[in-house]
NUKEKE-551076 format. One record per residue: x, z, y negated of N, C-alpha, C, CB in turn. Coordinates in steps of 0.2 Angstrom, whole numbers, plus 5000, padded with zeros to 4 digits. Atoms other than C-alpha are relative to their C-alpha. Glycine has a CB too. Layout:
<sites>
XZYXZYXZYXZY
...
</sites>
This chain:
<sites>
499550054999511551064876499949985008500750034999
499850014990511450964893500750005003499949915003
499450004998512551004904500549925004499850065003
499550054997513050824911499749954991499849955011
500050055003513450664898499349975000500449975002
500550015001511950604889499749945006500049984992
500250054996512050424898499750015010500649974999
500050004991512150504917499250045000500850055006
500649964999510750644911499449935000500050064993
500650054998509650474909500049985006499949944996
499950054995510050394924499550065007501149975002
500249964995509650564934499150024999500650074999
500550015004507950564924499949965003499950004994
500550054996507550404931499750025008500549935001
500050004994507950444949499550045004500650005001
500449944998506850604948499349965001499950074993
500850035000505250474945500049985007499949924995
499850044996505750404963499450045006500949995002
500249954998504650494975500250045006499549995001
499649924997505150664984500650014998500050015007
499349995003506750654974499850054996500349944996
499949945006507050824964500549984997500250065000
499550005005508250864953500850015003499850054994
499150004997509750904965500149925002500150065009
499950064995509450744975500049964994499349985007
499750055007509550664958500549994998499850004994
499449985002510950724952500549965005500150084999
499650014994511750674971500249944998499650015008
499950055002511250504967500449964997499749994998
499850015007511850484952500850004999499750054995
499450015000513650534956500349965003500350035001
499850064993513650434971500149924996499149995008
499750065003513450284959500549994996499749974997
499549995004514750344949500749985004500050084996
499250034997516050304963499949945003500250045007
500150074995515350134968500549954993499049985002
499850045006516149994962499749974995500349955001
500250055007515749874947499649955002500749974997
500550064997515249724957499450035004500549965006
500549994999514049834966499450024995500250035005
500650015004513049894952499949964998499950034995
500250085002513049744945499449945005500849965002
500350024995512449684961499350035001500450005005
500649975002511049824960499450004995500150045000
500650015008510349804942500049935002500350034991
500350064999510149624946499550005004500349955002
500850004996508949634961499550074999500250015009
500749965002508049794949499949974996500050074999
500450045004507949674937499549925003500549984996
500250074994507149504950499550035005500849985005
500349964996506349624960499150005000500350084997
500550005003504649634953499849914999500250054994
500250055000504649454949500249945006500049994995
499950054994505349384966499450005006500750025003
500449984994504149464977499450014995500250065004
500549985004502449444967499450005006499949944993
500749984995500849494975499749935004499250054994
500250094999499949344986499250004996499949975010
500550025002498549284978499350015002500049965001
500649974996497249294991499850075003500049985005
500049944996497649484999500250034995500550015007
499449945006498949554985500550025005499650084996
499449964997500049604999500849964998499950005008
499450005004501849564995500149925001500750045003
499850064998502349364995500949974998499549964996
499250045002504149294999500149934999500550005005
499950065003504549134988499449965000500449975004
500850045000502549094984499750015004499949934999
500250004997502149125002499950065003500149965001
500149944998501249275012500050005007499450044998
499849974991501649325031499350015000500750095002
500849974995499949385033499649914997499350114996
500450055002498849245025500349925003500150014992
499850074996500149095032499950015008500949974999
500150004995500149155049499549985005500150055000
500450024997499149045061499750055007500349965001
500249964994499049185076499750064998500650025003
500349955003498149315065499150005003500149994992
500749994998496249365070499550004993499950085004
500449995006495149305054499250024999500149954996
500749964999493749385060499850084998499950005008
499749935001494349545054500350024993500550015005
499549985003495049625040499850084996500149934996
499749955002495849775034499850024993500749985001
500149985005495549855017500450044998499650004999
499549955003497049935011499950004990501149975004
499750005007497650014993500649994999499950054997
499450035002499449964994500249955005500550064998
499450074992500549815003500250035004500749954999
499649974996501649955008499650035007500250054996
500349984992500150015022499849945003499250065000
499850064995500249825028500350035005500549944997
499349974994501849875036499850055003500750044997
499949934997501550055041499449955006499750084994
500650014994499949965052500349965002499349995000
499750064996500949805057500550025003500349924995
499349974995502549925065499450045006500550084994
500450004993500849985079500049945003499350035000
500350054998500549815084499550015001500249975004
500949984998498749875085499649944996499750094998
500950055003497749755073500549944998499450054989
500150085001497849565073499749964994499649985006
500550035003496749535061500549974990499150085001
499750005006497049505040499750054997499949944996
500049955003497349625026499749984992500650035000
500149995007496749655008499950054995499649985000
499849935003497349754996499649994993501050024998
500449985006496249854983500250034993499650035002
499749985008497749914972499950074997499849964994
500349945001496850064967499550035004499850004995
500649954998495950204975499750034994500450075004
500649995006494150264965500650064998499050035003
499749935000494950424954500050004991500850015004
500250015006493850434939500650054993499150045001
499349945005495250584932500449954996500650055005
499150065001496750434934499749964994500249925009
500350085005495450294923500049975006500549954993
500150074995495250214940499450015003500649995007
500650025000493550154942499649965005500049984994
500150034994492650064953500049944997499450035006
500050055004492749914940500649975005500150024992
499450034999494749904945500049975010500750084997
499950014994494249874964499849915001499550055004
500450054998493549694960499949975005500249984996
500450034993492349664972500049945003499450025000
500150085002492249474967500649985007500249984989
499350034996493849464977499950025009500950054996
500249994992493249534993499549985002499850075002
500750034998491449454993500449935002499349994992
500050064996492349294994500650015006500249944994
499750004998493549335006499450015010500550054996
500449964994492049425022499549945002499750084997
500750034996491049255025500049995007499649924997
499950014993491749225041500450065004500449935002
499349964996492549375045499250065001501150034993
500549954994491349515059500350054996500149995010
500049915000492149695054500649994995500250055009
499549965004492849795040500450045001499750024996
499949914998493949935041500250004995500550035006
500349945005493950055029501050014999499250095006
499049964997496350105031499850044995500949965000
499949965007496150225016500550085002499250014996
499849914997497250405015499350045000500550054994
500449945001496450555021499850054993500250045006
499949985004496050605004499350014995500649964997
500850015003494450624991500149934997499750054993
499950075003495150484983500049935003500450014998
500050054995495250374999499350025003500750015005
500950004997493350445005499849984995499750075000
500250025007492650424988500049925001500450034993
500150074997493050234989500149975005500249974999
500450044991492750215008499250014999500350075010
501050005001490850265004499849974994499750094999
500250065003490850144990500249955002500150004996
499950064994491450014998499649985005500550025004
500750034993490250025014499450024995500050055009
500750015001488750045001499949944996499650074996
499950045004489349884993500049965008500650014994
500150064996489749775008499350005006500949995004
500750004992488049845021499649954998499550085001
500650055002487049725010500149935005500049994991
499850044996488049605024499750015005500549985001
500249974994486949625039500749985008499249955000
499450024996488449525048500550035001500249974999
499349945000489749655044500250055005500050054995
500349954996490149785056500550044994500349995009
499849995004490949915045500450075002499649994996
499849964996492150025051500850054997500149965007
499449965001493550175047500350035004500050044998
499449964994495250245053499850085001501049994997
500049934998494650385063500550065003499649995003
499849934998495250535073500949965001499550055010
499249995001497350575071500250004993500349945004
499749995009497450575052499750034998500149944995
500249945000497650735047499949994991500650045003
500549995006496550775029500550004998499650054998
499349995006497650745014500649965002500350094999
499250024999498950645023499949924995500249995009
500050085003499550455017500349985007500649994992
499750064995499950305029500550005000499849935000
499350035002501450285023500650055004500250004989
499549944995502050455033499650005008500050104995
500449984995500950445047500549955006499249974999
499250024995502150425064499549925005500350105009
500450094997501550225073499650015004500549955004
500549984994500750335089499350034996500450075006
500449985003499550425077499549954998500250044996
500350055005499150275066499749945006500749964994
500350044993498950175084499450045001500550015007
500549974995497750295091499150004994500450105004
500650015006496750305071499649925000500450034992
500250064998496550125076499649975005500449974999
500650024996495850095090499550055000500249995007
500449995000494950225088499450014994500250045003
500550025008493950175072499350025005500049904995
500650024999492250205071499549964994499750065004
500350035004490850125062499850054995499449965002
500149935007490650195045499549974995500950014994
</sites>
């Protein structure tokens, strides 16, 4: 028998999917919305319903776009000699809060991780070949992880065939196994300027 009502025991199920939520910090949640008003859920399950399709990926990068348009891709003051190779939009941010790189991003969506089904098929490359004719250096942002190595060393045995390229990874300050998404802005600064060629 559960011990809370069937409806809240789903709600607390959801909130466990959220990441680093358990099951206390679920439960916490879950009552917390129980005291809110009416107009505010209301107000919540509309922007989780809209959500997903207000902010669709951009076209060119995949990084997030507000109303058809992307902050990185419209931005006249950007360095397009350069660009970034991330696996989610969310490490956009995490590197645009250093003010360290000028340049443009492009997200690959998936990290290699033959176990997951993510292949080096799902990286389509087609989208990065056309993106590097004018642009001097790669970087490599990926987590310190096998799964963020694994596709940094495919990656640079795919684009070296560009004698033009320089090709480069976020080196020293990111600690093995970590993610961008926790890495403090001085660390992620310093893994930036101090890239080296890869």
């Amino acid at each position: 028998m559960e011990k809370f009502p069937t409806i809240l025991q789903s709600l607390i199920s959801h909130l466990k999917k959220l990441p680093g939520v358990g099951q206390k910090t679920a439960e916490r949640f879950a009552f917390e919305f129980l005291g809110w008003e009416k107009e505010e859920l209301s107000s919540l399950a509309e922007i989780f319903q809209i959500v997903q399709e207000e902010i669709p990926p951009c076209e060119t990068c995949s990084c997030l776009s507000d109303k058809g348009k992307c902050f990185f891709c419209h931005s006249t003051n950007r360095d397009a000699t350069q660009l970034c190779i991330i696996a989610s939009a969310r490490d956009a941010f995490a590197i645009e809060s250093t003010k360290s790189y000028p340049g443009h991003y492009h997200v690959i969506e998936h990290l290699i991780s033959p176990l997951d089904g993510r292949h080096t098929s799902t990286l389509r490359l087609d989208r990065i070949e056309k993106r590097i004719a004018n642009v001097r250096e790669v970087i490599l942002a990926f987590d310190s992880t096998l799964e963020g190595d694994t596709t940094a060393l495919y990656l640079k045995k795919c684009l070296s065939i560009h004698p033009h390229l320089k090709i480069s990874r976020l080196a020293f300050g990111l600690p093995v196994g970590s993610s961008l998404e926790y890495i403090d802005g001085g660390t992620l600064t310093r893994a930036l300027s101090g890239r080296q060629n890869f």
